[in-house]
TORBADREN-913473 format. One record per residue (C-alpha): x, y, z; residue in three letters; residue number from 1. Coordinates in steps of 0.5 Angstrom, whole numbers, plus 500, padded with zeros to 3 digits. Layout:
residues N
X,Y,Z,Ala,NUM
...
//
This chain:
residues 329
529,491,585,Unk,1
525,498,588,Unk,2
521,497,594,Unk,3
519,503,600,Unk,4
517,501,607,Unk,5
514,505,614,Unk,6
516,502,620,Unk,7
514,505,627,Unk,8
519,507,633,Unk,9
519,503,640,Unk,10
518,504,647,Unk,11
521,499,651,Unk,12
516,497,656,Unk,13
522,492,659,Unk,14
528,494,656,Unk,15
534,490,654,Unk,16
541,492,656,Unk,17
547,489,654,Unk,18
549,484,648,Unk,19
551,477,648,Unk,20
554,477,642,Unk,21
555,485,639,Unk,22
556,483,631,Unk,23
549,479,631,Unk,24
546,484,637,Unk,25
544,478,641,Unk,26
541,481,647,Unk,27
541,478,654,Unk,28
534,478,655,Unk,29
528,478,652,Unk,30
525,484,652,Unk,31
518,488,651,Unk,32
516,495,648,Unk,33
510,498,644,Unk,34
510,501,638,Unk,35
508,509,638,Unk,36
505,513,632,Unk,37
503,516,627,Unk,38
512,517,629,Unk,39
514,513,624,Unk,40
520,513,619,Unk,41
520,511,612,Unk,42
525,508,607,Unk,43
526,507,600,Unk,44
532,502,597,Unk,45
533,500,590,Unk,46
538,496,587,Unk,47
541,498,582,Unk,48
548,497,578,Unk,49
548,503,575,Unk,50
551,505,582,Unk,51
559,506,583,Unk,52
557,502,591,Unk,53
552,502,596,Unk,54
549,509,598,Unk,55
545,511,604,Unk,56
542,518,606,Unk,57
538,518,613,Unk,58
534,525,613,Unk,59
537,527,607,Unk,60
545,527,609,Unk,61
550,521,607,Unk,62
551,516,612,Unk,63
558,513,613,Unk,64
563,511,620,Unk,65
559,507,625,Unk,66
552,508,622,Unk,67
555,506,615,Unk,68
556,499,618,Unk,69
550,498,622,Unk,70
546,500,615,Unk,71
550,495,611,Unk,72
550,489,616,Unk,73
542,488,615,Unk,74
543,489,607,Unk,75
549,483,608,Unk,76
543,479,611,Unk,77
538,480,605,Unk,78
544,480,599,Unk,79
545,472,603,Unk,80
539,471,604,Unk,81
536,473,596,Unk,82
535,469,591,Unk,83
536,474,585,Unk,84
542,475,582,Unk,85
539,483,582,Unk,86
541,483,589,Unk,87
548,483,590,Unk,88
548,491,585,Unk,89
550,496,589,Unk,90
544,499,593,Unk,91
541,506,594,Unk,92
538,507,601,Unk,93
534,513,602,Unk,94
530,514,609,Unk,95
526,520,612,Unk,96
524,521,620,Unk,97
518,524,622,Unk,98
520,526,629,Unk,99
528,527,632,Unk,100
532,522,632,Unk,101
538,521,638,Unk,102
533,524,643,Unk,103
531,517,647,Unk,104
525,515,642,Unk,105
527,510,638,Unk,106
529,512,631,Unk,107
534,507,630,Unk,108
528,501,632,Unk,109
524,505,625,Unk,110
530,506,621,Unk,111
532,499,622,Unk,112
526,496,622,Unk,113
523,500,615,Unk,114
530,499,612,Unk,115
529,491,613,Unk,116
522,490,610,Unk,117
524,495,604,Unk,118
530,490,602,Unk,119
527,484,604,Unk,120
521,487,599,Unk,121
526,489,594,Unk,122
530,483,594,Unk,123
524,478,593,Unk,124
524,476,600,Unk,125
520,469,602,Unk,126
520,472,609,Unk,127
514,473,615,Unk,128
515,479,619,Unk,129
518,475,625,Unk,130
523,472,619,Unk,131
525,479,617,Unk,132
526,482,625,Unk,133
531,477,625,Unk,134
535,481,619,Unk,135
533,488,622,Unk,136
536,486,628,Unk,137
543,486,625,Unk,138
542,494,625,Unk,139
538,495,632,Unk,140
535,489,637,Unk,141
530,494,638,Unk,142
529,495,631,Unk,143
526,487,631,Unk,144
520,489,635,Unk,145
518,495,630,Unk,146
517,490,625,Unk,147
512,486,628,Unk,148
508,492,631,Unk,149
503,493,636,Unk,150
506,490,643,Unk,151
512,485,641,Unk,152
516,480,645,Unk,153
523,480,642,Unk,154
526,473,645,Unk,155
534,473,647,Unk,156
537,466,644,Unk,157
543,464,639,Unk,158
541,464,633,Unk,159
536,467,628,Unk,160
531,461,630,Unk,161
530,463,638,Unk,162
532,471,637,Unk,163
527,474,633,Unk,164
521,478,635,Unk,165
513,476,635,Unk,166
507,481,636,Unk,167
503,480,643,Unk,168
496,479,643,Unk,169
492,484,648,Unk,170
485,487,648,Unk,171
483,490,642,Unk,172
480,496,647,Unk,173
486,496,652,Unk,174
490,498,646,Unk,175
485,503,642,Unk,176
485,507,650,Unk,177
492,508,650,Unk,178
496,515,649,Unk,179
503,517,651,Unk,180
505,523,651,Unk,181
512,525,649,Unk,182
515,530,653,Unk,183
520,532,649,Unk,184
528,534,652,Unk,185
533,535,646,Unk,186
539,532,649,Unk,187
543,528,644,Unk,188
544,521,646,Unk,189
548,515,645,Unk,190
545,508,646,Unk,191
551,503,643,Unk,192
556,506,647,Unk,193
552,504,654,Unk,194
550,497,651,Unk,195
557,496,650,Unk,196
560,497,657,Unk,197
553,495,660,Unk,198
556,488,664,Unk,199
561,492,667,Unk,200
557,495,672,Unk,201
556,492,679,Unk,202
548,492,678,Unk,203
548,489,671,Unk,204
548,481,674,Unk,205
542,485,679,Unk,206
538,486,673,Unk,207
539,480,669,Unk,208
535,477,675,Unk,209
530,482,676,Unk,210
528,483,670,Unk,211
526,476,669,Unk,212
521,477,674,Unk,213
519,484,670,Unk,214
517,480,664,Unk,215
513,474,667,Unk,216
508,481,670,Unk,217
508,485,663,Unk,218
506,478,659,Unk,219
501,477,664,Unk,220
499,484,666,Unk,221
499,485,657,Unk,222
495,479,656,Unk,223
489,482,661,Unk,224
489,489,659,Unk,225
491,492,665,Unk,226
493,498,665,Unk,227
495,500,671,Unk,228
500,493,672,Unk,229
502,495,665,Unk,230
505,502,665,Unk,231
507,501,673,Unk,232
511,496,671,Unk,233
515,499,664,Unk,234
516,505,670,Unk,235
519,501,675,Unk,236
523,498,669,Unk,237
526,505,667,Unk,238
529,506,674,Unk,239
532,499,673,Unk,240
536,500,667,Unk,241
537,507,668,Unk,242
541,505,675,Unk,243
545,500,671,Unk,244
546,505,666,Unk,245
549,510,670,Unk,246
554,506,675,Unk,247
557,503,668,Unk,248
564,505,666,Unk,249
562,512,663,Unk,250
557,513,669,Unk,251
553,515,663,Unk,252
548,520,666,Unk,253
542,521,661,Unk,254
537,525,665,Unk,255
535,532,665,Unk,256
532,537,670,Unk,257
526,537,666,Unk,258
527,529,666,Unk,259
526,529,673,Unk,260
521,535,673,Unk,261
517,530,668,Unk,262
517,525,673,Unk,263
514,529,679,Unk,264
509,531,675,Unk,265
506,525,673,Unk,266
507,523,681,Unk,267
503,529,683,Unk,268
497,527,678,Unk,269
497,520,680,Unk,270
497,521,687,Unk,271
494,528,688,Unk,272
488,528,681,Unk,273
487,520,681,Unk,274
490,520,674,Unk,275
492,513,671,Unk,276
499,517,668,Unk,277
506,513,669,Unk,278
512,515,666,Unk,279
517,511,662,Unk,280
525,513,659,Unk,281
528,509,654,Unk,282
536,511,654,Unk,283
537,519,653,Unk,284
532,524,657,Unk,285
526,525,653,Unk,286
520,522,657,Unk,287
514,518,655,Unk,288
508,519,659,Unk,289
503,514,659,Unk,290
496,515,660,Unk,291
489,513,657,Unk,292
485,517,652,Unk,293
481,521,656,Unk,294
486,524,661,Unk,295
490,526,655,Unk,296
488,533,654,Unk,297
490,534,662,Unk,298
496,531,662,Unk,299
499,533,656,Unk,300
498,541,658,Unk,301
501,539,666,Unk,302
508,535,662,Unk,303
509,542,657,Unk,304
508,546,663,Unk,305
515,543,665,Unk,306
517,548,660,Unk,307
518,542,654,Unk,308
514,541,647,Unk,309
509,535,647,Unk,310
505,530,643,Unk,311
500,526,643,Unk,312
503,518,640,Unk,313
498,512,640,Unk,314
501,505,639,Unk,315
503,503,632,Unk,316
502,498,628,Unk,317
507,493,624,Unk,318
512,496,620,Unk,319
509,494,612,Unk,320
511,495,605,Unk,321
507,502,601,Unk,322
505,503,595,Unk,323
510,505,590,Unk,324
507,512,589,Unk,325
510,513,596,Unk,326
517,512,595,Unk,327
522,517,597,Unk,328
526,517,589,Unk,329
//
């Protein structure tokens, strides 16, 4: 009836946009992403009939409008889904970020994620991690690739059998060099509102083409642990997504000065010192500069001199169930 779970937050490497279907977030197309730590979020839900109604608190503030609704549609999945009569009790929900959230560093993939796998666990679920991105993917699409980890594949369908998401398998060493280095631009971000008009800019039938191409040369470039292909090609596919972004509607404009400064930089360190550095943006204007282990140190001290706070991230593994000592109440 109580269960805690950790999720990792995602980098979209080739990034979804749009969605076919808004209530099931069933995107257009595959995508591709990794996971990034030790960023991650972790939830604790219980249920319980003491309750007056379902309670959700994210960093210690209530949850309620959209937000609400995204949470309950992944714990309306579960309560389908379980077989225990406990299931339909009111539910408390409580979950805690270990970095900023609506800045462009996927929170709503960990939250959603971890939130799935602490229901799914709570409710006694029979589920694979696969079987469980398919309910998290009722709060985020993004969210189904937190929960198988590592380099994960969210494939596009119509139902719950074809869009679910699976975990790639690539070079144990490929993955053990990489380093992103987060330059952090805290400027609030909204992704659901450019998802939702997404199809209505002149270059979103472009990049539904393109983008076919992109997955063909992540897979390939994933599988032979090819670094340069790897990152030259998440690079290439932020300034795609971005471009269809911002001839929407809205003409959503997420980059910042010290985006754009980033962007430079990584270009003078890979064409001026042959650093292995490429940079990557999801939706907002926080940057993910990825490198390997060694030119980390360098890189990160060249990103904070662009006037940003810095981490150093790894790649993450899967979201998981913690022990119950590990909970948040």
């Amino acid at each position: 009836m109580k269960a805690t779970a950790k999720a990792h937050p995602i980098q979209g490497l080739v990034k979804y946009h749009g969605m076919r279907d808004e209530d099931l977030r069933l995107p257009y197309h595959d995508s591709i992403s990794l996971c990034t730590a030790p960023s991650h979020t972790k939830t604790t839900v219980e249920f319980d009939e003491s309750l007056d109604g379902d309670v959700y608190v994210v960093d210690g503030e209530e949850v309620d409008g959209r937000g609400a609704e995204r949470i309950r549609a992944v714990v309306n999945e579960v309560r389908a889904r379980a077989d225990v009569d406990y299931a339909e009790y009111p539910v408390r929900l409580e979950s805690e970020n270990s970095f900023p959230s609506n800045v462009g560093l996927g929170s709503s993939s960990s939250g959603f994620a971890a939130a799935a796998m602490a229901l799914a666990a709570a409710a006694d679920l029979d589920a694979t991690r696969p079987d469980v991105s398919t309910i998290a993917r009722r709060g985020s699409s993004s969210a189904a690739r937190a929960v198988t980890g590592s380099f994960s594949d969210l494939h596009a369908g119509l139902n719950d059998e074809d869009c679910r998401s699976e975990r790639l398998d690539v070079p144990e060493s490929f993955e053990e060099a990489i380093r992103t280095v987060i330059g952090l631009v805290p400027a609030y971000k909204e992704t659901e509102a450019a998802h939702e008009e997404a199809a209505e800019s002149h270059m979103f039938d472009a990049r539904r083409a393109h983008v076919q191409d992109q997955l063909v040369e992540m897979r390939d470039a994933l599988r032979a642990g090819d670094f340069e292909r790897v990152f030259e090609t998440a690079e290439h596919d932020s300034l795609s997504l971005t471009a269809a972004t911002m001839t929407g509607p809205a003409g959503w404009v997420y980059w910042k000065p010290e985006t754009l400064e980033i962007f430079e930089t990584v270009r003078d360190l890979r064409e001026e010192e042959d650093v292995p550095v490429y940079f990557s943006t999801d939706t907002g204007a926080t940057v993910y500069v990825n490198t390997k282990a060694e030119y980390a140190e360098r890189v990160e001290e060249v990103v904070a001199d662009c006037g940003v706070e810095t981490e150093v991230w790894e790649v993450g593994g899967p979201a998981e169930v913690l022990d119950e000592e590990e909970a948040l109440f």
